[in-house]
N, C-alpha and C positions, 0 to 999 in steps of 0.2 A: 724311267721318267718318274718323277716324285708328283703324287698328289696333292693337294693341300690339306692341311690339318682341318679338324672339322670346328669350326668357331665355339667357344665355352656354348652361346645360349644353342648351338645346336646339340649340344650333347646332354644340356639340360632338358632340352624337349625331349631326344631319344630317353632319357631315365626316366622323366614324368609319365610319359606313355606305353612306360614297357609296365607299370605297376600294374596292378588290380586296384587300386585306387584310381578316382578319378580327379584330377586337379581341372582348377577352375579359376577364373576372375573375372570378377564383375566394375565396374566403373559404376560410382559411389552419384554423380553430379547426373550423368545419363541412364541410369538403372540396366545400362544394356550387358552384354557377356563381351566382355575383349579378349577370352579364351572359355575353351571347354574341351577337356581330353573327347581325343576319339573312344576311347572304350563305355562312352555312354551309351553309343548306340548296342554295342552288347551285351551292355546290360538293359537297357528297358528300351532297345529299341526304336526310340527318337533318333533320325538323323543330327551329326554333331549342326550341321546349319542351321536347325529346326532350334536351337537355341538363341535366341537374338536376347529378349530382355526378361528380367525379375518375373515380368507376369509369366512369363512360359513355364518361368521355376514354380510358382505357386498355383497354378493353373493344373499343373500336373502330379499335384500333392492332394491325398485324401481328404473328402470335404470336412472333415470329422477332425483331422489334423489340421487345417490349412490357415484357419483366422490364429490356432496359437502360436504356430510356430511361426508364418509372419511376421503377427506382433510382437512375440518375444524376439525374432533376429534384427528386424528394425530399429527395434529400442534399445538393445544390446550395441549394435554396431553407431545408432547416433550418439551413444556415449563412448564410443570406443574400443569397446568391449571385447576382448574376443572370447570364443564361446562355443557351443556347441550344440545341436538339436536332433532328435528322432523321428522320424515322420514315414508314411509310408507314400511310396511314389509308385504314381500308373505307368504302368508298363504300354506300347505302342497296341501289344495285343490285349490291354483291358483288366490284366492283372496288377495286384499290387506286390509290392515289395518294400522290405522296413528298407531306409536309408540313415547313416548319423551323416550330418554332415559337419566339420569341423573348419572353425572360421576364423580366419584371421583379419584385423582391420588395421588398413597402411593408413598412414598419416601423410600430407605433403610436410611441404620446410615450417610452412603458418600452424603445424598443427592440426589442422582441416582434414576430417576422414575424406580420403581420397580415391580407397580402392578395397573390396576386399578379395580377400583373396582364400581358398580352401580347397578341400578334398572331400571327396564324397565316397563313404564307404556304406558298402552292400552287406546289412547285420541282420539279414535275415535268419541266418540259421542258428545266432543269438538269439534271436527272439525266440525263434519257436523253441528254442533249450532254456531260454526264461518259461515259456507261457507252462511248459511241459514240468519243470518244478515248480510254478505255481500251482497248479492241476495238484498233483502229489502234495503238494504242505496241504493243499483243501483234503485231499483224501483221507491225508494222515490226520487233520481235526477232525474231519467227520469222523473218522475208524477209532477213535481217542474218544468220543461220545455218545457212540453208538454203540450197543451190545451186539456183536458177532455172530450171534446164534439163531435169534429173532428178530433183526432189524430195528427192534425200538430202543429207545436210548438206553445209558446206562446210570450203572450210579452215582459217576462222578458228575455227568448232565443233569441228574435230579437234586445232587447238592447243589451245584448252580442253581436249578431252578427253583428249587424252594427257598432258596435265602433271597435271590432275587423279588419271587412272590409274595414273602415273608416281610419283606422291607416296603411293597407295595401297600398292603392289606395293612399295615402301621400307620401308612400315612392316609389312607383315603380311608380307615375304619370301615373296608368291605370284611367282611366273612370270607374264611380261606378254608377250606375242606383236603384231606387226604385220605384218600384209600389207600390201605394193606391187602393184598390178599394173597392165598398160600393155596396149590391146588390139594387138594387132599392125596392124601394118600400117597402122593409119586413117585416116592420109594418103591413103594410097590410096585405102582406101573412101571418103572424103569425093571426091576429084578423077572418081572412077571414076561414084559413085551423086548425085552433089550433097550440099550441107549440111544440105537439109532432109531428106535421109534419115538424112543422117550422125548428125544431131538425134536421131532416130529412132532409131536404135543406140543412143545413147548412154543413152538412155531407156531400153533394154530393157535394155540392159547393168545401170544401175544398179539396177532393178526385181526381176534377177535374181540381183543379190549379196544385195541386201536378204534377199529369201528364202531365201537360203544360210544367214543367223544366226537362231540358235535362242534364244537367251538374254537374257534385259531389258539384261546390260549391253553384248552385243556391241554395237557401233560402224560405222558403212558412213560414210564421206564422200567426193566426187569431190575428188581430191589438186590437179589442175590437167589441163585440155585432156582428154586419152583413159584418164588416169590414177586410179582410186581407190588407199584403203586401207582396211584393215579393225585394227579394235584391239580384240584380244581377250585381257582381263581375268582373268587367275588360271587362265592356259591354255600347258599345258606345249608342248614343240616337235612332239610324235606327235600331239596332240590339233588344233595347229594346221595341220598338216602335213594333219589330215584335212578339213579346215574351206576348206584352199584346195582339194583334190581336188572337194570340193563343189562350192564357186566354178567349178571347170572345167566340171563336167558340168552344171551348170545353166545356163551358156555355149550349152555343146554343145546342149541341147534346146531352146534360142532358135530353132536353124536358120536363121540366120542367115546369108543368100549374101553371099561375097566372094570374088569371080573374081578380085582384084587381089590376093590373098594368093601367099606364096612359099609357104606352110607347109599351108594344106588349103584344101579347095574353101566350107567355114564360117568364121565368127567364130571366133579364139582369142585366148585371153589368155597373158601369159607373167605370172610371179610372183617376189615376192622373200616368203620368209618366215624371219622374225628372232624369236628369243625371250630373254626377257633377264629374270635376277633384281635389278634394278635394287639397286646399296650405295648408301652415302649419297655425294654429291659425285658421282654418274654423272650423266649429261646428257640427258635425252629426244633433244634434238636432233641428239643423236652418234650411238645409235641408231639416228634414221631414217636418218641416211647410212650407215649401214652396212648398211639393210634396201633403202635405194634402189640399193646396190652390188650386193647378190644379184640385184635386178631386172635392172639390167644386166647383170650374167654371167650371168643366164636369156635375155635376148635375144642376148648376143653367141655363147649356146650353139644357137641356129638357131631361138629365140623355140617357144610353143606349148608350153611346158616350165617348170618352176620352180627355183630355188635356195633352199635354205637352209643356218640355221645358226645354233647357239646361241650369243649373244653374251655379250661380257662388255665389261669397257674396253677391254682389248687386242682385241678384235675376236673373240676364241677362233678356233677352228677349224670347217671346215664339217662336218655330223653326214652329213645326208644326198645333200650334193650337187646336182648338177641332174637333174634328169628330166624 
C-alpha cells in the first residue's frame, strides 16, 4: 500500500523545526504571531501558545534593551526594512539570554508591509566570547600603562599625562609642578639584599608615594629603574614643595633597612621639584630636564635632600634651593 507524499509546506515545517534556529511570523495589520517554531520553548521556556502578540515579544526582552530595540524594529519594518537586532530575552525561569533576531519584511501586491517574518538565534556564547575579548583589550591597555612591578603607572602613561597637563596649564595659566626622585643608593641595596628584595622596595616605595597624593588629578608613575615622578596639576612651587616633604616622610615610616647607604641607616630618597607656568611654544620635555637637573644637584648635594625651582624657558632661578 502506498502512502501519500508528504505536501511541499509540510516538509518545510519538518526543516524549519528541525534547526536550532527559531522561525517565526508576525502579521504586520494585527501585531499577533501567525507562527512561532516549537524550539522556543527550549530555549527560554515560554510555551510555543504563550506567544500570541508583539507585546509578549517585548515584554519578554530586558528592560534595559526593550524601548531600543522596539523602536529601532518598528521603524525599520514601517519602512521596509529588513534588519536585524540583539537584545537579551527572559527566560520562563528568570534568566537571561542574548538573542539576534533577524528580520525580514513581505510586502502584499499594493506594496503594503504585510508580514514579517524571521528567525531567532541563541548568541549567547558570542557574547560572552565578545565580552571576554573585551575584558582582555581593557587588560592589555591597562598592562600597556601600568608598570608591572609596582602597580603605578608607567612611562609611557606619564608622557600622556604630562603633555595632556602641559596643554591644560597653557590654557588656564595654572602652575603645573613635577617631581623627580631617585632612591639613594639602590644599587647597593639590590647587591647588598638581592633583587627580590630589592623588588620589594621598589613596591613599597611606590605604594608609599601613591599615598602621598591627595587629589583625583595627582599623578604617581615609575620614571625608569629606582626612579619615580609625581605631576602635580594647578599646584604652585610652596604647595609642591610640601607634597615632596610628604613623599619623604612617608619614605621614612616604610622603615626601611639599608646598611649600604652613605646617608642614613633607612631608605631615602633625594628629589628634584620644578614648577612651571607653561606659555605657548614652551616644551613639556625642556622641563623635565630641567626638573631631572634639580634631581641631580639634590644628589650631587650629599643625596637625602631635595632641590628646587620655579622654572621658566630660561630655566629661572632656584627659589628654595636644596635641603
Amino acid at each position: 500500500m502506498l502512502h501519500d507524499a508528504p505536501t511541499d509546506s509540510a516538509v518545510y515545517k519538518t526543516l524549519l523545526e528541525s534547526t536550532r534556529a527559531i522561525p517565526w511570523k508576525i502579521d504586520w495589520k494585527t501585531m499577533t504571531f501567525a507562527y512561532i517554531g516549537p524550539q522556543i520553548e527550549t530555549l527560554l521556556g515560554w510555551s510555543q501558545s504563550s506567544w500570541v502578540s508583539a507585546n509578549d515579544w517585548a515584554e519578554r526582552m530586558h528592560p534595559e534593551d526593550r524601548e531600543r530595540v522596539v523602536d529601532f524594529c518598528v521603524s525599520q519594518s514601517r519602512n521596509g526594512t529588513d534588519h536585524e537586532a540583539d537584545y537579551r530575552a527572559l527566560t520562563a525561569s528568570g534568566d537571561y539570554i542574548w538573542i539576534r533576531d533577524v528580520v525580514h519584511v513581505m510586502r502584499d501586491g499594493n506594496g503594503e508591509v504585510d508580514a514579517l517574518i524571521g528567525f531567532m538565534f541563541d548568541i549567547s556564547e558570542r557574547k560572552r566570547a565578545e565580552e571576554q575579548l573585551i575584558q582582555l583589550q581593557r587588560q592589555l591597555e591597562e598592562y600597556s600603562y601600568k608598570d608591572g612591578l609596582t602597580g603605578v603607572a608607567n612611562r609611557r602613561m606619564f608622557d600622556s599625562v604630562l603633555e595632556t597637563e602641559w596643554a591644560s596649564a597653557q590654557r588656564s595659566g595654572q602652575p603645573l609642578s613635577l617631581i623627580l626622585l631617585d632612591i639613594d643608593y639602590f644599587k647597593q641595596y639590590n647587591d647588598h639584599y638581592g633583587h627580590i628584595q630589592g623588588d620589594d622596595c621598589l613596591r613599597s616605595v611606590g605604594k608609599a608615594l601613591a599615598g602621598a597624593l591627595h587629589r583625583p588629578r595627582d599623578f604617581i608613575a615609575r620614571f625608569g629603574g629606582e626612579e619615580f615622578v609625581l605631576v602635580l596639576p594647578e599646584t604652585d612651587g610652596d604647595a609642591a614643595l610640601q607634597v615632596a616633604e610628604r613623599c619623604r616622610r612617608f619614605i621614612r615610616e616604610q622603615r626601611i633597612a639599608h646598611e649600604q647607604s652613605s646617608v642614613a641607616p633607612l631608605l631615602t630618597i633625594s628629589l628634584g621639584v620644578g614648577t612651571a607656568v607653561p606659555r605657548a611654544g614652551d616644551r613639556p620635555l625642556d622641563f623635565v630636564a630641567a626638573v631631572d637637573r634639580l634631581l641631580y644637584q639634590a644628589k650631587q648635594g650629599g643625596r637625602n635632600r631635595l632641590a628646587a625651582a620655579q622654572w621658566s624657558r630660561d630655566e629661572g632661578s632656584m627659589r628654595d634651593g636644596t635641603r
